[in-house]
N, CA and C atoms of all chains as a GROMACS GRO file, in nm:
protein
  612
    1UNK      N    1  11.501  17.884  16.186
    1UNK     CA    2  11.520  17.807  16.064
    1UNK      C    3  11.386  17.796  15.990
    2UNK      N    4  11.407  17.843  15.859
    2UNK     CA    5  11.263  17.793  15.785
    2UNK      C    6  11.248  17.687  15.686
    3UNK      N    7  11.154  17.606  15.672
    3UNK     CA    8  11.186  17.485  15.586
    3UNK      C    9  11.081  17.512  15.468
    4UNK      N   10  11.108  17.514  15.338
    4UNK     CA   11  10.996  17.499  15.238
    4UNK      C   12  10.893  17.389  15.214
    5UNK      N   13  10.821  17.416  15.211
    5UNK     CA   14  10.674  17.343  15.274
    5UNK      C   15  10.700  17.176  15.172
    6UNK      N   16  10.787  17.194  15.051
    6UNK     CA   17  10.782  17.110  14.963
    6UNK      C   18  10.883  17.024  14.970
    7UNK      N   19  10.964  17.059  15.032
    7UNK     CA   20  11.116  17.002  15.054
    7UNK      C   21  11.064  16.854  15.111
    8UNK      N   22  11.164  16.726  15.054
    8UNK     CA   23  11.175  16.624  15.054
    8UNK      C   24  11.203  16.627  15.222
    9UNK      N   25  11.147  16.537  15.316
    9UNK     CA   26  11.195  16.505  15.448
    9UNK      C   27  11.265  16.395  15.508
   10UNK      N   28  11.322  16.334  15.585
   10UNK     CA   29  11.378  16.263  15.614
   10UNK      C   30  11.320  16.213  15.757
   11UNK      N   31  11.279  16.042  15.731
   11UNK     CA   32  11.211  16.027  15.860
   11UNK      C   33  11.289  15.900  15.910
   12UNK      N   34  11.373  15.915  16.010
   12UNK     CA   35  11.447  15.808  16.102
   12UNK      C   36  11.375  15.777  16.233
   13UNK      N   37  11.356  15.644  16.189
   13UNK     CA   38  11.274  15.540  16.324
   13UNK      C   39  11.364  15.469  16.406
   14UNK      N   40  11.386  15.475  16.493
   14UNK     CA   41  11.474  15.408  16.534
   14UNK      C   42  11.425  15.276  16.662
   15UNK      N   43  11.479  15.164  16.642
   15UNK     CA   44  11.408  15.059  16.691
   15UNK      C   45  11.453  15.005  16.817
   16UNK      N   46  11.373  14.983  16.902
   16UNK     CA   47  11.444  14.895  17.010
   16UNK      C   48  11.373  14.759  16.982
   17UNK      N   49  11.456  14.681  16.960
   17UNK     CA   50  11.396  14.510  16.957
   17UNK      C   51  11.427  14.414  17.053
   18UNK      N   52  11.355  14.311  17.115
   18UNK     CA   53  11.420  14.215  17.177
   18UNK      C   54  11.520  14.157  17.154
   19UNK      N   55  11.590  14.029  17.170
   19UNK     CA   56  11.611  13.973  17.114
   19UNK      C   57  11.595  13.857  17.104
   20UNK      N   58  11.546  13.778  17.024
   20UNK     CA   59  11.524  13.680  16.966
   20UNK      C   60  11.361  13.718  16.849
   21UNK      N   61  11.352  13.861  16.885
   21UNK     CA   62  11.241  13.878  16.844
   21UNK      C   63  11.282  13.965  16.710
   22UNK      N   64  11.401  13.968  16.624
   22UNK     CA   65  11.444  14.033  16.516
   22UNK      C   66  11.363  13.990  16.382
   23UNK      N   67  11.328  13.832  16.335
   23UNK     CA   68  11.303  13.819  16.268
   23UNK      C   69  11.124  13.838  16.241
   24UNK      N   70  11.044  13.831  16.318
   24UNK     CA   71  10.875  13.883  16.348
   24UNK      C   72  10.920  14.031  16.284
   25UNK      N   73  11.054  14.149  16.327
   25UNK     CA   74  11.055  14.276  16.355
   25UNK      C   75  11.063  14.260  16.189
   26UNK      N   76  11.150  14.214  16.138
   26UNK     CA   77  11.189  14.221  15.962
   26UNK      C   78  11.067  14.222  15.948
   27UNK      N   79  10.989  14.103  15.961
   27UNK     CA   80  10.864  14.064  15.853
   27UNK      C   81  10.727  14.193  15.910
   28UNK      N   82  10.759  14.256  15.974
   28UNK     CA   83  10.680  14.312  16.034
   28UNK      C   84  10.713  14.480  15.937
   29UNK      N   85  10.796  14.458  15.920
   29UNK     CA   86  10.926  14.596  15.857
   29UNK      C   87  10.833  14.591  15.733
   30UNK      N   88  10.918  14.507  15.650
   30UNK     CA   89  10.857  14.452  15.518
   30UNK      C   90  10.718  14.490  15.482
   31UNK      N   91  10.579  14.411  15.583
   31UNK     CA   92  10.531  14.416  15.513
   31UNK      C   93  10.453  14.558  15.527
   32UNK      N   94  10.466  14.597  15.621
   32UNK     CA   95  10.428  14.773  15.641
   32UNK      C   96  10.508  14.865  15.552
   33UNK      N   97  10.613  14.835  15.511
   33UNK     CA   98  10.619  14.902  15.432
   33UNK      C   99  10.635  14.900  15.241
   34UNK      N  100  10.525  14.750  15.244
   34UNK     CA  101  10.481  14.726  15.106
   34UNK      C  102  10.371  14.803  15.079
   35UNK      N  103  10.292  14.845  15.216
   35UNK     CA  104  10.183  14.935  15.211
   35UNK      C  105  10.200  15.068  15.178
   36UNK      N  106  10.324  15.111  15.247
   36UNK     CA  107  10.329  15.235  15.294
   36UNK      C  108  10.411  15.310  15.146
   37UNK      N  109  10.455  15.251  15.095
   37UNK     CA  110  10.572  15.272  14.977
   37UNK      C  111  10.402  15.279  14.836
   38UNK      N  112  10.292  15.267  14.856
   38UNK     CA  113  10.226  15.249  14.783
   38UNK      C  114  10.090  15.400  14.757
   39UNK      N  115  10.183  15.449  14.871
   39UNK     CA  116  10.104  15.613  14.936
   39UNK      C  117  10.141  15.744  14.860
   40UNK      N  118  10.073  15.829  14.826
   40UNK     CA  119  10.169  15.936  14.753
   40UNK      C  120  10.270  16.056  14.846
   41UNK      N  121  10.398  16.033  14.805
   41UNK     CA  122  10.506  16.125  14.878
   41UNK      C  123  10.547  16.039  14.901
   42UNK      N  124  10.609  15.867  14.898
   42UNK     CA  125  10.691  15.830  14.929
   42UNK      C  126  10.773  15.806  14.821
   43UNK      N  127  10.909  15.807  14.831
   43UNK     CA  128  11.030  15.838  14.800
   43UNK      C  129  11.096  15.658  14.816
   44UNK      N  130  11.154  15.658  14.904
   44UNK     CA  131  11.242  15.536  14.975
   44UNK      C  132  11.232  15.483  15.119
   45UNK      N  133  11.287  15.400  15.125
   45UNK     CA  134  11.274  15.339  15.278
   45UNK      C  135  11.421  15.252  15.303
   46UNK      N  136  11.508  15.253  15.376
   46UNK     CA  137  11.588  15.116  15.367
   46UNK      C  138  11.653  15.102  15.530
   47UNK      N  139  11.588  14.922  15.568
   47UNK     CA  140  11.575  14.920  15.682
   47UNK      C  141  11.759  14.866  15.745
   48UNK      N  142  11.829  14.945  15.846
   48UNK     CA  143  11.925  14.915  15.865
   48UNK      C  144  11.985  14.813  16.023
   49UNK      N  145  12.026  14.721  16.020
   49UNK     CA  146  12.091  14.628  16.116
   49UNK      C  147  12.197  14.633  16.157
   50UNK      N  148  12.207  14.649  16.312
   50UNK     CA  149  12.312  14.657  16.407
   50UNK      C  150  12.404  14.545  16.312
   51UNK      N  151  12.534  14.542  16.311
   51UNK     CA  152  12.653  14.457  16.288
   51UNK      C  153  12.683  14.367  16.429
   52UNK      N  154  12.633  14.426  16.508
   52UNK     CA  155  12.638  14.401  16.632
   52UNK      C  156  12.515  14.338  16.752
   53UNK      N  157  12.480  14.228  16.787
   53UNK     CA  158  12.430  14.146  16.847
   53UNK      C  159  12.403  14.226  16.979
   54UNK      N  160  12.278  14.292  16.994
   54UNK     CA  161  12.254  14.338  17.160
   54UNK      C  162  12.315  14.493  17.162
   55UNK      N  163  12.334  14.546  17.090
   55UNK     CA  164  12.354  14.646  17.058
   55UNK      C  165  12.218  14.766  17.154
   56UNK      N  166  12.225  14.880  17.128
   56UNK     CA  167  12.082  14.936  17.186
   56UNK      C  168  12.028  14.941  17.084
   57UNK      N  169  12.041  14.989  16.947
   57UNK     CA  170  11.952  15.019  16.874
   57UNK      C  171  11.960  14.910  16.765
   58UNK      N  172  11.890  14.788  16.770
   58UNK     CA  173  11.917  14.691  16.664
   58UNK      C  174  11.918  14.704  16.491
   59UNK      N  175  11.778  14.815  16.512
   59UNK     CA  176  11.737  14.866  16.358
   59UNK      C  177  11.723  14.989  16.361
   60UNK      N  178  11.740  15.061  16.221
   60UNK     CA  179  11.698  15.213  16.203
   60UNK      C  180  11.646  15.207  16.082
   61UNK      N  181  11.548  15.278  16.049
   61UNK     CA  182  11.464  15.276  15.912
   61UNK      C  183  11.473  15.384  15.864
   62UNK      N  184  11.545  15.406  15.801
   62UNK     CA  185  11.588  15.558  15.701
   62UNK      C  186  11.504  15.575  15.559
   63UNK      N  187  11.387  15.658  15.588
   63UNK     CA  188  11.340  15.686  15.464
   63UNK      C  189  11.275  15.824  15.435
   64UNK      N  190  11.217  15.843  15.297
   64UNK     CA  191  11.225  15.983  15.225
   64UNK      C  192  11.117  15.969  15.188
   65UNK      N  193  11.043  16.082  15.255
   65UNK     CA  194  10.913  16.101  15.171
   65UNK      C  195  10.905  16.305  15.151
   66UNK      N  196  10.810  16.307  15.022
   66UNK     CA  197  10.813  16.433  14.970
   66UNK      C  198  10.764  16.541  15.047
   67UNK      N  199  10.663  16.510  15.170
   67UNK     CA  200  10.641  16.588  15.262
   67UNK      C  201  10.616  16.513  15.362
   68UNK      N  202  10.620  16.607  15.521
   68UNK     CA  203  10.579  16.586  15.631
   68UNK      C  204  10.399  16.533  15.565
   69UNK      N  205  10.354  16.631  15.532
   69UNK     CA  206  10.171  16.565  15.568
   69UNK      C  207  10.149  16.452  15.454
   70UNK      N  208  10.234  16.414  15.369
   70UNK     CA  209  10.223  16.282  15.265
   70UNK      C  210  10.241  16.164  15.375
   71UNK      N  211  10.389  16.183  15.422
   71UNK     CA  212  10.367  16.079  15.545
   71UNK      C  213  10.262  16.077  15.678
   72UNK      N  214  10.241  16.170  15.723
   72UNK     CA  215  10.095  16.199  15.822
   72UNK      C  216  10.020  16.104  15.757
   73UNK      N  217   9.971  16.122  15.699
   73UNK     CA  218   9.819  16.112  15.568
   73UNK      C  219   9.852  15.909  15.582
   74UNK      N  220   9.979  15.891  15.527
   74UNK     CA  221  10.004  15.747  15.520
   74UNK      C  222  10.002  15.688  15.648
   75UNK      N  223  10.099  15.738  15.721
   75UNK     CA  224  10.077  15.633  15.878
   75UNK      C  225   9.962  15.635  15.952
   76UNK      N  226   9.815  15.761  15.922
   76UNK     CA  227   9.743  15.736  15.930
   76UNK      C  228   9.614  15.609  15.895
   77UNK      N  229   9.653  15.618  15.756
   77UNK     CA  230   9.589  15.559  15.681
   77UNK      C  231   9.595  15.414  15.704
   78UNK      N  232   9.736  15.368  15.746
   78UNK     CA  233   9.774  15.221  15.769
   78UNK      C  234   9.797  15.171  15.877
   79UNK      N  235   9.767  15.293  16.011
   79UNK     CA  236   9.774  15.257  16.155
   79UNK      C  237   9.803  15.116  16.187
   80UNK      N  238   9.673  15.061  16.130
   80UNK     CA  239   9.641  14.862  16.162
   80UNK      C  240   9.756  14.836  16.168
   81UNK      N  241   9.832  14.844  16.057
   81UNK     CA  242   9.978  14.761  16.036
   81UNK      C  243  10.086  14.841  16.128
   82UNK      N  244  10.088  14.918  16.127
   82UNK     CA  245  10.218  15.013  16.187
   82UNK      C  246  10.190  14.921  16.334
   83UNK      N  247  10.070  14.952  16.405
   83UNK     CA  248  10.007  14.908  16.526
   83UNK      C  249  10.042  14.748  16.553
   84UNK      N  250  10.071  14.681  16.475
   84UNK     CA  251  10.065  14.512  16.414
   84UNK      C  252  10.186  14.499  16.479
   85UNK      N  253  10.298  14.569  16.530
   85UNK     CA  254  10.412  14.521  16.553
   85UNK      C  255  10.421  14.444  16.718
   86UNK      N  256  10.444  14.337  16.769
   86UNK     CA  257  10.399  14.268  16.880
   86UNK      C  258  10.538  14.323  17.023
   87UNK      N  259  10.653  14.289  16.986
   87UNK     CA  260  10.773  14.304  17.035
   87UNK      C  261  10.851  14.383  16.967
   88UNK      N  262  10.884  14.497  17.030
   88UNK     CA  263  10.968  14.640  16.950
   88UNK      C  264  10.880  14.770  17.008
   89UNK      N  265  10.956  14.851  16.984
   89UNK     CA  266  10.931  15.001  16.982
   89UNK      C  267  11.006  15.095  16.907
   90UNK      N  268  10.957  15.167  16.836
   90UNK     CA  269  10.966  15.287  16.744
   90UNK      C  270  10.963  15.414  16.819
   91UNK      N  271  11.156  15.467  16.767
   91UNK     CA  272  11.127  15.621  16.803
   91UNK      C  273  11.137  15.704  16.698
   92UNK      N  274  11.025  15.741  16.600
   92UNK     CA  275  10.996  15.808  16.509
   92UNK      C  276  11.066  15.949  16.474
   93UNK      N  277  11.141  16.053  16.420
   93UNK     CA  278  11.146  16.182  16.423
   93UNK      C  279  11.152  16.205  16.274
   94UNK      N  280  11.162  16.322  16.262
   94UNK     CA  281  11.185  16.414  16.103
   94UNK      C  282  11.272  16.490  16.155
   95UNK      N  283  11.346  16.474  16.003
   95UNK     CA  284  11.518  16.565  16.001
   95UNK      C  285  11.505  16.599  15.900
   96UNK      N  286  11.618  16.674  15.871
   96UNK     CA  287  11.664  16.740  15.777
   96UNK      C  288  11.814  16.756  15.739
   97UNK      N  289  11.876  16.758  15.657
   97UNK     CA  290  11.995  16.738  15.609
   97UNK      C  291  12.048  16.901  15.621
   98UNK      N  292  12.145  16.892  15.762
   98UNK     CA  293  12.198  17.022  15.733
   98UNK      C  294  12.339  17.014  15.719
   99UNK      N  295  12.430  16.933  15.716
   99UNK     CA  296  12.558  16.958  15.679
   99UNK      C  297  12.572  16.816  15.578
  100UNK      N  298  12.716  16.770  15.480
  100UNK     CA  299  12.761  16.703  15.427
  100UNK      C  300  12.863  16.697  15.371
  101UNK      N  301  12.937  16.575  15.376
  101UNK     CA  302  13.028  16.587  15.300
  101UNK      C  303  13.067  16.445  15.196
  102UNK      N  304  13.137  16.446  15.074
  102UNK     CA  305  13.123  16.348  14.989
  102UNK      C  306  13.258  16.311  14.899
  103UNK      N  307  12.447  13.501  16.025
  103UNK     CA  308  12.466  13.608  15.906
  103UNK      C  309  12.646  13.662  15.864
  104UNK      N  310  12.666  13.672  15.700
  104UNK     CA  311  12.801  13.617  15.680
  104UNK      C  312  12.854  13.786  15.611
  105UNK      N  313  12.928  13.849  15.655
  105UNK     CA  314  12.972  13.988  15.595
  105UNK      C  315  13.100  14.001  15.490
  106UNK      N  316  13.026  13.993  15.387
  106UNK     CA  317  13.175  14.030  15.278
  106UNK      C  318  13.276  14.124  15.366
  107UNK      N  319  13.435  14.093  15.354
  107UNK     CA  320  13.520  14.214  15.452
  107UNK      C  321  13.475  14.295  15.377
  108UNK      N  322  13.535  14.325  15.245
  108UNK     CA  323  13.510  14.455  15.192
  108UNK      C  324  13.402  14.492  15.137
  109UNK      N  325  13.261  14.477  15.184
  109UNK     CA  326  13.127  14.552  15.159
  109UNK      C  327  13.161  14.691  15.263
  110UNK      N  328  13.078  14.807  15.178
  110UNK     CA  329  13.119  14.904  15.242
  110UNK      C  330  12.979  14.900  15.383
  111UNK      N  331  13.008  14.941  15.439
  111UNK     CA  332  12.957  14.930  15.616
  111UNK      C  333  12.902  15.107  15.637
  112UNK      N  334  12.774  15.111  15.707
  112UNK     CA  335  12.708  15.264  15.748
  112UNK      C  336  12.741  15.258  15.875
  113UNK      N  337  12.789  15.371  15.940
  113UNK     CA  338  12.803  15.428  16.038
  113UNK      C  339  12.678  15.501  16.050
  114UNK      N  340  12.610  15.462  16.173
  114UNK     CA  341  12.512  15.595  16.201
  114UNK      C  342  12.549  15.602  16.365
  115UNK      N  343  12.550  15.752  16.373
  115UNK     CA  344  12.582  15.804  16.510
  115UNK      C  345  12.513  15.875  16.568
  116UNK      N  346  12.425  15.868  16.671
  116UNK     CA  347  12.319  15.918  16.730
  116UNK      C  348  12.365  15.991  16.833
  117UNK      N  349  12.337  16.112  16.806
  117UNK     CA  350  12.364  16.199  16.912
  117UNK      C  351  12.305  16.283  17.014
  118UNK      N  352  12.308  16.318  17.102
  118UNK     CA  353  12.251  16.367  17.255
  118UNK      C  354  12.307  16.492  17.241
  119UNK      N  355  12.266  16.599  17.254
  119UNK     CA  356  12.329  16.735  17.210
  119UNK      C  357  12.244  16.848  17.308
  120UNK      N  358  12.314  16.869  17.419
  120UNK     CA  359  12.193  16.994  17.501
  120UNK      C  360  12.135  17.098  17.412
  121UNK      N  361  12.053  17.159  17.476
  121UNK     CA  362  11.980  17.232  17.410
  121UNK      C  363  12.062  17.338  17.450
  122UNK      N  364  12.122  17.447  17.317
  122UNK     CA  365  12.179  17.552  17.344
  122UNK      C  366  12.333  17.531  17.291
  123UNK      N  367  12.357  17.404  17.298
  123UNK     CA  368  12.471  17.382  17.243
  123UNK      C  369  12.453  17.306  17.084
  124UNK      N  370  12.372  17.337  17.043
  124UNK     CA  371  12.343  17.289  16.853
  124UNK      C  372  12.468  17.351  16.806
  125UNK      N  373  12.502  17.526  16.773
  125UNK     CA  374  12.576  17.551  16.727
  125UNK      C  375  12.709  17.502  16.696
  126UNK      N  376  12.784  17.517  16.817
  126UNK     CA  377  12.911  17.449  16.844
  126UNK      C  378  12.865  17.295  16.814
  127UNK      N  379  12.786  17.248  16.825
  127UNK     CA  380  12.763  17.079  16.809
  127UNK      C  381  12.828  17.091  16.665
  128UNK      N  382  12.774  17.138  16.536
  128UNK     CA  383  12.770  17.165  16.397
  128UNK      C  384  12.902  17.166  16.348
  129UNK      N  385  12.961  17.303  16.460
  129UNK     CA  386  13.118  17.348  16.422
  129UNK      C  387  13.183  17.223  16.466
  130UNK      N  388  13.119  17.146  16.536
  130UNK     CA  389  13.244  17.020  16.604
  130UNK      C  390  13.271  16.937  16.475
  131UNK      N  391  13.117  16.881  16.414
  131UNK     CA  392  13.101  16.799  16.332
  131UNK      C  393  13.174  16.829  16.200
  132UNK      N  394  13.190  16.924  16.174
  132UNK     CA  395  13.240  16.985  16.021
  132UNK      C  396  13.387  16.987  15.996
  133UNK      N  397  13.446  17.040  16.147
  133UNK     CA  398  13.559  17.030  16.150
  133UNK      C  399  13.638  16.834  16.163
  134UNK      N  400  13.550  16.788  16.202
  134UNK     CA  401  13.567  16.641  16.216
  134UNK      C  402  13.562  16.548  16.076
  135UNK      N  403  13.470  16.620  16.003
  135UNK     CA  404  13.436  16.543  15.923
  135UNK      C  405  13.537  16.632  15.771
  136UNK      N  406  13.586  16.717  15.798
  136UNK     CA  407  13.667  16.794  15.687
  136UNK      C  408  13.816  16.687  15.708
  137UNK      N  409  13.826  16.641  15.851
  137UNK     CA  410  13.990  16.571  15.829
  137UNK      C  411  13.918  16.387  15.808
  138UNK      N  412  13.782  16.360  15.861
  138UNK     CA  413  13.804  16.193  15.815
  138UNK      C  414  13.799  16.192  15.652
  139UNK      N  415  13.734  16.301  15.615
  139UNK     CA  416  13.685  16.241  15.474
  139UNK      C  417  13.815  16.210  15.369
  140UNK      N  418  13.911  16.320  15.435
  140UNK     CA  419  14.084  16.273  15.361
  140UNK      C  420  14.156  16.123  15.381
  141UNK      N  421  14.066  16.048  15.471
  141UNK     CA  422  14.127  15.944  15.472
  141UNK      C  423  14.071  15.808  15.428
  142UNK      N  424  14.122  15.726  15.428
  142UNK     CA  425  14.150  15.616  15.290
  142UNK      C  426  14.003  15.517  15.347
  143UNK      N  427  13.862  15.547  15.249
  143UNK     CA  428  13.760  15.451  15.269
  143UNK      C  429  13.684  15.529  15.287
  144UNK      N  430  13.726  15.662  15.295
  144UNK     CA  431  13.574  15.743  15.340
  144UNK      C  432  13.501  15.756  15.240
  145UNK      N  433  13.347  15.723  15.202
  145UNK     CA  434  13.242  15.751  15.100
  145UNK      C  435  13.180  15.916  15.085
  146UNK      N  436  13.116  15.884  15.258
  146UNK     CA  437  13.032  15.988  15.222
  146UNK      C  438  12.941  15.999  15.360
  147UNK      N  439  12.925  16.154  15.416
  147UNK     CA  440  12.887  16.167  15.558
  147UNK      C  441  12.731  16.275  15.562
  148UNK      N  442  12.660  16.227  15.595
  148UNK     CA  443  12.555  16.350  15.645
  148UNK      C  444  12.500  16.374  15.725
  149UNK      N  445  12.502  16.498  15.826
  149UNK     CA  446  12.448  16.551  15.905
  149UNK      C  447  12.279  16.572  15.895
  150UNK      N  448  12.180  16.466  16.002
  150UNK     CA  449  12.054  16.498  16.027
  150UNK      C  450  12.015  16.581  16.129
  151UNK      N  451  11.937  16.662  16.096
  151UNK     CA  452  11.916  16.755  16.250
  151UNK      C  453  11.738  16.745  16.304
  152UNK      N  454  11.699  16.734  16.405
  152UNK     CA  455  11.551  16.695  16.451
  152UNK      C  456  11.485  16.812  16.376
  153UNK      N  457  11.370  16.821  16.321
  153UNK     CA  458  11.326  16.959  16.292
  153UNK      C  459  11.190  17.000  16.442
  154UNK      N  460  11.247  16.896  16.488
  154UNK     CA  461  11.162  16.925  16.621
  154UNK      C  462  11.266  16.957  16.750
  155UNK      N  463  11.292  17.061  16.745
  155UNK     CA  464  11.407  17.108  16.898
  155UNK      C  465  11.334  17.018  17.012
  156UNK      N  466  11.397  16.978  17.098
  156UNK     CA  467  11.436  16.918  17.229
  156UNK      C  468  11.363  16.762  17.176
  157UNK      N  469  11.365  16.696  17.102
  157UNK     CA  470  11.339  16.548  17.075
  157UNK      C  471  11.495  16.460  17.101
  158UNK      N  472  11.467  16.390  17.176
  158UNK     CA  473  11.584  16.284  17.258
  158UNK      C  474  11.696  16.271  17.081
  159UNK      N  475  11.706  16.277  17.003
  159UNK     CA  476  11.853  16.267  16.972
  159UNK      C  477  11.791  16.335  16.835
  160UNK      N  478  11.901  16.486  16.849
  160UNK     CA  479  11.874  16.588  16.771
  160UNK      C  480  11.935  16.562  16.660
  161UNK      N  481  12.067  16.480  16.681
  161UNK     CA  482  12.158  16.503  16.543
  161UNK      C  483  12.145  16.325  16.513
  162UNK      N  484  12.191  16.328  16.410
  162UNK     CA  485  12.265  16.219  16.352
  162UNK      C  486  12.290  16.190  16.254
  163UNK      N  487  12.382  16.153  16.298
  163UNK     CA  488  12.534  16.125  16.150
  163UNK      C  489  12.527  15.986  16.091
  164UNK      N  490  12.525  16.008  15.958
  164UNK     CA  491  12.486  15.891  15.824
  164UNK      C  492  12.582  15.879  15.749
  165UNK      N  493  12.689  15.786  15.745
  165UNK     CA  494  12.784  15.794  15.696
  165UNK      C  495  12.851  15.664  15.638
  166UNK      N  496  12.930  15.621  15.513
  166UNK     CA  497  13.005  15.519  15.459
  166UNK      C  498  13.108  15.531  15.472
  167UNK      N  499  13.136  15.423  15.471
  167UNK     CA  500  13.324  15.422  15.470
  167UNK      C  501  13.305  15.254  15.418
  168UNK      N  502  13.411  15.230  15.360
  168UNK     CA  503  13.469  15.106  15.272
  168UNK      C  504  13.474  14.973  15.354
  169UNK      N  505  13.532  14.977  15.454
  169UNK     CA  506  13.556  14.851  15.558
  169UNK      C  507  13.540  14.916  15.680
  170UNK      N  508  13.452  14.864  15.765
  170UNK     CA  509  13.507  14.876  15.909
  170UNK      C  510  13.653  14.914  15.952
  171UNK      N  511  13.718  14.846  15.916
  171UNK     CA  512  13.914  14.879  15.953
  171UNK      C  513  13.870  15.025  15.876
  172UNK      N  514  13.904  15.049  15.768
  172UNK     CA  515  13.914  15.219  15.731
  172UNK      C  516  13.924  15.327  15.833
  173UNK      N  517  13.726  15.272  15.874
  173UNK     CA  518  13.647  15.349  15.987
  173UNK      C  519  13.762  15.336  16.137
  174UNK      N  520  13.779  15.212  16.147
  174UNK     CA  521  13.883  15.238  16.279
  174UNK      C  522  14.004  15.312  16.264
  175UNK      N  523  14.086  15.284  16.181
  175UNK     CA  524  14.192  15.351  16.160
  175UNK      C  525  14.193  15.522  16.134
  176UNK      N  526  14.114  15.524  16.046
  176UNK     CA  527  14.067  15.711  16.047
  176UNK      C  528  14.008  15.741  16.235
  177UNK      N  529  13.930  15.690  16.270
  177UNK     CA  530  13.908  15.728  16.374
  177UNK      C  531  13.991  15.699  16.465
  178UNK      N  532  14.131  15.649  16.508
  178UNK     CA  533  14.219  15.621  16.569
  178UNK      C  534  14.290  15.727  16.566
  179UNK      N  535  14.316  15.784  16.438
  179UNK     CA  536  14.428  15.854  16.364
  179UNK      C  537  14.377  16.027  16.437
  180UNK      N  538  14.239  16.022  16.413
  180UNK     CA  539  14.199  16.134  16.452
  180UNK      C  540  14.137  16.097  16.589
  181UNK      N  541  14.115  16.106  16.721
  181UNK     CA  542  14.128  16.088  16.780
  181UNK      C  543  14.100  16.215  16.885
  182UNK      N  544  14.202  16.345  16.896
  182UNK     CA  545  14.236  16.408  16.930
  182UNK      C  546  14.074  16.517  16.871
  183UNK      N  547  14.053  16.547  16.773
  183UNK     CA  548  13.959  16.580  16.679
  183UNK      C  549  13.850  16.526  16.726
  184UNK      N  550  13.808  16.397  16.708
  184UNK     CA  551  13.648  16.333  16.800
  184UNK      C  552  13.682  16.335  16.955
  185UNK      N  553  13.756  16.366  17.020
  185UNK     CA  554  13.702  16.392  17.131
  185UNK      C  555  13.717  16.510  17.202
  186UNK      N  556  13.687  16.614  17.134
  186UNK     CA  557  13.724  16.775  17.137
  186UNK      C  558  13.538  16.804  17.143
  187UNK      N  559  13.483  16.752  17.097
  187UNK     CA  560  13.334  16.797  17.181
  187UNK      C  561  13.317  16.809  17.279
  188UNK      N  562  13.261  16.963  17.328
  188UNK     CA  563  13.269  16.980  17.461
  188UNK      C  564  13.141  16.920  17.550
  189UNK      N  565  13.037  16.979  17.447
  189UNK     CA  566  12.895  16.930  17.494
  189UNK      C  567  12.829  16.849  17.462
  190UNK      N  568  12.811  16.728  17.454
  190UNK     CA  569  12.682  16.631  17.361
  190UNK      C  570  12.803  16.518  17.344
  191UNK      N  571  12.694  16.388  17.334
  191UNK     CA  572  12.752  16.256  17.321
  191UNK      C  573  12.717  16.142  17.248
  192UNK      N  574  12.766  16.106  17.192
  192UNK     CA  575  12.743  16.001  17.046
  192UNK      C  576  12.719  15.839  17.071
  193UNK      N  577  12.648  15.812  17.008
  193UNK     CA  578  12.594  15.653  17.038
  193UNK      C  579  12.683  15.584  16.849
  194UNK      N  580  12.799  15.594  16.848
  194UNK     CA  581  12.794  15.509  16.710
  194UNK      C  582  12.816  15.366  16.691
  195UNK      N  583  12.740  15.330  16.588
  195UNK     CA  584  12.714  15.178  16.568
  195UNK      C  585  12.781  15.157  16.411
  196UNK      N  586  12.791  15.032  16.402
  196UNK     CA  587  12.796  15.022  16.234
  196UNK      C  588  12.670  14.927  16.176
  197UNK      N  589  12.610  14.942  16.065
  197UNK     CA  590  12.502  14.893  16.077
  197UNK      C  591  12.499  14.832  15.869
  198UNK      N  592  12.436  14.762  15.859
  198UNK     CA  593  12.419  14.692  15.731
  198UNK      C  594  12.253  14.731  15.671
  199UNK      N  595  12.262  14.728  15.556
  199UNK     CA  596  12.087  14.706  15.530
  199UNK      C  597  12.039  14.581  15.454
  200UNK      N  598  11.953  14.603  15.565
  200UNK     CA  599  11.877  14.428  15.565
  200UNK      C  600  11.755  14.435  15.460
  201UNK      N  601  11.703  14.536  15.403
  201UNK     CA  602  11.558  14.531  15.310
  201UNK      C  603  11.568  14.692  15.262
  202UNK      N  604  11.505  14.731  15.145
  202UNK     CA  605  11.512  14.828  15.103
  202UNK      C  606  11.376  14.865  15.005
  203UNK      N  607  11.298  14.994  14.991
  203UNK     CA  608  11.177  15.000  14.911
  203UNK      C  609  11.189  15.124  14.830
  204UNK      N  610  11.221  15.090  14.714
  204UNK     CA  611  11.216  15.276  14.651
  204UNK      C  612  11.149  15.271  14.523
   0.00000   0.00000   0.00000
């Protein structure tokens, strides 16, 4: 598979949170990504919540930036904060949109 | 936290997919998603794929539907269809968004 170096990416984080520890995780969400939305190549971000209480994956953070190294460059840049999160873990990847339907 | 019934609701489905079985994973999904989308609430579905081979959950599925009930009932109805995957296994949740940055 080859990807064009310019193509918009898709980066899903996916969260494991405690619980009781959801609301630190929001404000923690938020404000990393008042930073991060302020970087060049970002696109969108929108952070999503289990419907469901105890669930495995409480949150997923679905967002779009214009390249892989725009985002590099940013989560570098803002480590401190990314790093800032006390209770949680992030499983980071890049995708790509290969099928759809609408 | 208080859920309008009829706000439309994301399905995301995280999937576990051996390595070697991507292909057929794809053909499962397409054919699955060619009979929910005929039914009553479906928005809109997309296939993510890791652009990093062997990272713990290669695929996942991003998808709307109108109400939760919709989502059950299409997936009731079809049935026979989601569980015709031979290889790989799905974590789906329904999930809301709690904050958004674009």
């Amino acid at each position: 598979m080859e990807h064009a170096k310019k193509e918009p990416v898709t980066l899903i984080n996916i969260f494991e949170v405690p619980v009781g520890a959801e609301h630190n995780f929001v404000e923690w969400w938020n404000k990393s990504s008042e930073v991060l939305m302020k970087e060049p190549g970002f696109i969108d971000a929108k952070l999503h919540r289990s419907l469901k209480a105890g669930s495995p994956f409480q949150f997923i953070n679905i967002a779009h930036w214009e390249t892989a190294e725009a985002l590099d460059l940013a989560r570098a840049k803002h480590s401190d904060v990314l790093r800032s999160l006390s209770k949680g873990k992030g499983h980071p990847a890049l995708y790509e949109v290969v099928s759809r339907y609408a």
